[in-house]
C-alpha positions as CSV (number, residue, x, y, z in Angstrom):
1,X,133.8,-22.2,-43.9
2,X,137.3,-21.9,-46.1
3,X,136.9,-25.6,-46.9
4,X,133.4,-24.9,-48.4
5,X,134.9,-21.5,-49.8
6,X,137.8,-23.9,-51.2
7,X,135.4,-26.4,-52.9
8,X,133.2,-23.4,-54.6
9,X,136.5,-21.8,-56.0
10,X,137.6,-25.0,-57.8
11,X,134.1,-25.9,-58.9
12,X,134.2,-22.7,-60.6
13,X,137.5,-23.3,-61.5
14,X,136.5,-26.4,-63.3
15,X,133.4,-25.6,-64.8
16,X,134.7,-22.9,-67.6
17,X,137.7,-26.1,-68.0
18,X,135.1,-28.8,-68.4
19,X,133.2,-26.2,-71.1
20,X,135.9,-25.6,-72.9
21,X,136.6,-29.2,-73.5
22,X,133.2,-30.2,-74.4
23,X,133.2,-27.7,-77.2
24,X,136.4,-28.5,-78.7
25,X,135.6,-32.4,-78.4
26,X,132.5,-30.8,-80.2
27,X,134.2,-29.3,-82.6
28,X,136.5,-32.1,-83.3
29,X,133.9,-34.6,-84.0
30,X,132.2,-31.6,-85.8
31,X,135.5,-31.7,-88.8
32,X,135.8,-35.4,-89.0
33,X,132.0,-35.6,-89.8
34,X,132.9,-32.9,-92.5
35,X,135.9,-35.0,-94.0
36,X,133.3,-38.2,-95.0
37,X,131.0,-36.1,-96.6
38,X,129.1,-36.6,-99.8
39,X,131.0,-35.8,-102.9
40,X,129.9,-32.3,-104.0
41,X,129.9,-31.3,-107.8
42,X,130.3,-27.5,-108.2
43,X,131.2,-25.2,-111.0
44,X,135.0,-23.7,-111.0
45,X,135.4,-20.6,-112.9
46,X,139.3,-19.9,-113.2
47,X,140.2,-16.3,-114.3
48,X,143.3,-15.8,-116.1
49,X,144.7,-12.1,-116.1
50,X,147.6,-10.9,-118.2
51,X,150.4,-7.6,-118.1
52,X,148.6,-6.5,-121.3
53,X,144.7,-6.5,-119.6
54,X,143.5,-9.1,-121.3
55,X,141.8,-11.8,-119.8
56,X,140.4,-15.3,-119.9
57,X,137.9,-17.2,-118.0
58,X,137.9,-20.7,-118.7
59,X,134.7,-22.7,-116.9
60,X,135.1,-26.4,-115.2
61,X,133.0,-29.0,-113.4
62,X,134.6,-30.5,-110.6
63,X,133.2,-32.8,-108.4
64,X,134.7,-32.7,-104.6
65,X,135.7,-35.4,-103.0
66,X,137.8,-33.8,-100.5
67,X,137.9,-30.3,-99.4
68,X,141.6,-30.7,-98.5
69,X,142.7,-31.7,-102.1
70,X,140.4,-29.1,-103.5
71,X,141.9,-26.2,-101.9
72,X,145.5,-27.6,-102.8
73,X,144.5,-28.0,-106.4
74,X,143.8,-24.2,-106.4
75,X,146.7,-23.2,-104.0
76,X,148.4,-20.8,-106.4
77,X,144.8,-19.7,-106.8
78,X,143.5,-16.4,-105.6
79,X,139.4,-17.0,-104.4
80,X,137.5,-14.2,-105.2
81,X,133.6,-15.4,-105.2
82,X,132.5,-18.5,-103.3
83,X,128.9,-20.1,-103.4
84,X,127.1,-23.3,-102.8
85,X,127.2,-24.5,-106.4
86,X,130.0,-22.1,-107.9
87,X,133.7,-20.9,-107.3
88,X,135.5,-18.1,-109.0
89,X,139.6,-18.3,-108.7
90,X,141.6,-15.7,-110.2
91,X,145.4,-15.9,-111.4
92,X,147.7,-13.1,-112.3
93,X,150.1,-14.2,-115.3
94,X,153.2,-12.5,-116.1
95,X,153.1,-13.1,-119.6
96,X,151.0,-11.6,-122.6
97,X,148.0,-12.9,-123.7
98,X,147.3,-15.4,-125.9
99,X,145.8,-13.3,-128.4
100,X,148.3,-11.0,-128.3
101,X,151.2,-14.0,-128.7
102,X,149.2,-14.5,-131.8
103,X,147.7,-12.0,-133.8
104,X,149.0,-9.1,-131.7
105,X,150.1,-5.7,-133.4
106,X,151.9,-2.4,-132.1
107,X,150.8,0.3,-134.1
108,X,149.3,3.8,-134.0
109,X,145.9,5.8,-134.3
110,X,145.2,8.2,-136.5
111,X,145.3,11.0,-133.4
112,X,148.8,9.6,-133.0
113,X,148.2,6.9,-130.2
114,X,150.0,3.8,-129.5
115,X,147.7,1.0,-129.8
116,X,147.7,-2.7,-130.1
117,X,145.4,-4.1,-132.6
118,X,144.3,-7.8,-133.6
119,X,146.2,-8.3,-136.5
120,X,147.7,-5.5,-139.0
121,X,146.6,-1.5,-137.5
122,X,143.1,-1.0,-138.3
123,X,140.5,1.4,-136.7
124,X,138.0,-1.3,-136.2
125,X,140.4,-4.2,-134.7
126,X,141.7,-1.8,-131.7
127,X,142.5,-4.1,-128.5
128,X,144.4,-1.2,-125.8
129,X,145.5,1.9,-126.5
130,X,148.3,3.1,-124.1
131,X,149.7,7.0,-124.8
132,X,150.0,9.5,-127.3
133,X,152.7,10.2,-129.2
134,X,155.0,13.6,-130.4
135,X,154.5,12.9,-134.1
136,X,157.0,15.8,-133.9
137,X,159.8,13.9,-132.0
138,X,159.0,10.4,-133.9
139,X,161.5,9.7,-136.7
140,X,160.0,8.8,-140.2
141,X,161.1,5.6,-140.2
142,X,159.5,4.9,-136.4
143,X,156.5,5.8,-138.2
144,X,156.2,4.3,-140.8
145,X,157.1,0.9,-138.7
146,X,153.8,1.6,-136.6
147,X,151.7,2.4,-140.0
148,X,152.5,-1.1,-140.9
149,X,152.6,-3.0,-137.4
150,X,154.8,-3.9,-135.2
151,X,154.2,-7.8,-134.6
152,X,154.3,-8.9,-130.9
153,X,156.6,-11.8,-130.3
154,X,156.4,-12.3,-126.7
155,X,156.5,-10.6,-123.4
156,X,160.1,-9.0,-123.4
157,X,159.6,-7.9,-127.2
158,X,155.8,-6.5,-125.6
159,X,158.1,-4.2,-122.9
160,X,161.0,-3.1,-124.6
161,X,158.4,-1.6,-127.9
162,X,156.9,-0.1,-125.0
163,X,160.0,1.5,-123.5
164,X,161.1,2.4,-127.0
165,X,157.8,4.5,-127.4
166,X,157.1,6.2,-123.8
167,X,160.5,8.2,-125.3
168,X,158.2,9.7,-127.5
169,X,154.9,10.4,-125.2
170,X,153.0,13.8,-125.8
171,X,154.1,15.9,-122.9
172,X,150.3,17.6,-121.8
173,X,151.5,21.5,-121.9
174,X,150.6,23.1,-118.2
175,X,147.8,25.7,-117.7
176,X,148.6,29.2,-116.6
């Protein structure tokens, strides 16, 4: 009887062990199937977003040939929407925009708010507004500067016009 009682425990020993080996010889043969697959041609939509919230989206046909290479080519690559026929990828820059590089302005609304326009200040070519000033604390000259424009040359130039300016934010006066 503990013979018989020996051969059921390591059938039932076995069993789960032959199981699991089937299925991952299953699922072996399953990912070298998927590395000779067909090519696939999807739609790659790559987001581009910058420090001063503007964004690009730039649209590409790809056609897969391996899924290994695809996913490296996007490694620095966040995914954010995945479907048969279309993938969205999204990138963070730490730079300004392009716009901005080029026809970027600093300069201020007529309630007295920081804004960056497309091109020389204008009401109708507003791209962000930030904060609004103390025309109080703001010297003339300051002023006049963001009457005009301030041209943005690049991202350090974007930061310190910035900094320069949050020195001069409209402090909200507190409720009783």
């Amino acid at each position: 009887m503990n013979n018989n009682r020996s051969v059921m425990m390591g059938v039932f020993l076995f069993l789960p062990l032959l199981f699991i080996q089937t299925n991952v010889d299953a699922q072996i043969e399953n990912i070298e199937k998927m590395d000779t697959f067909e090519p696939i041609e999807v739609e790659v939509v790559l987001e581009r977003w910058y420090l001063d919230g503007e964004f690009s989206q730039e649209i590409v046909k790809e056609t897969i040939l391996s899924m290994e290479d695809f996913w490296a080519k996007y490694d620095n690559w966040q995914l954010i929407d995945m479907e048969e026929k279309r993938v969205v990828f999204r990138k963070y820059v730490d730079d300004i925009s392009p716009l901005l590089k080029a026809n970027g302005y600093f300069g201020i609304t007529g309630d007295g708010t920081l804004t960056i326009f497309n091109g020389k200040p204008h009401p109708s070519k507003i791209i962000h507004t930030f904060f609004q000033l103390d025309m109080g604390k703001l010297e003339s000259k300051r002023h006049e500067e963001l009457k005009k424009g301030i041209p943005i040359k690049n991202k350090d130039h974007y930061v310190e016009v910035l900094e320069t300016f949050k020195n001069y934010t409209l402090e909200e006066k507190e409720e009783n």
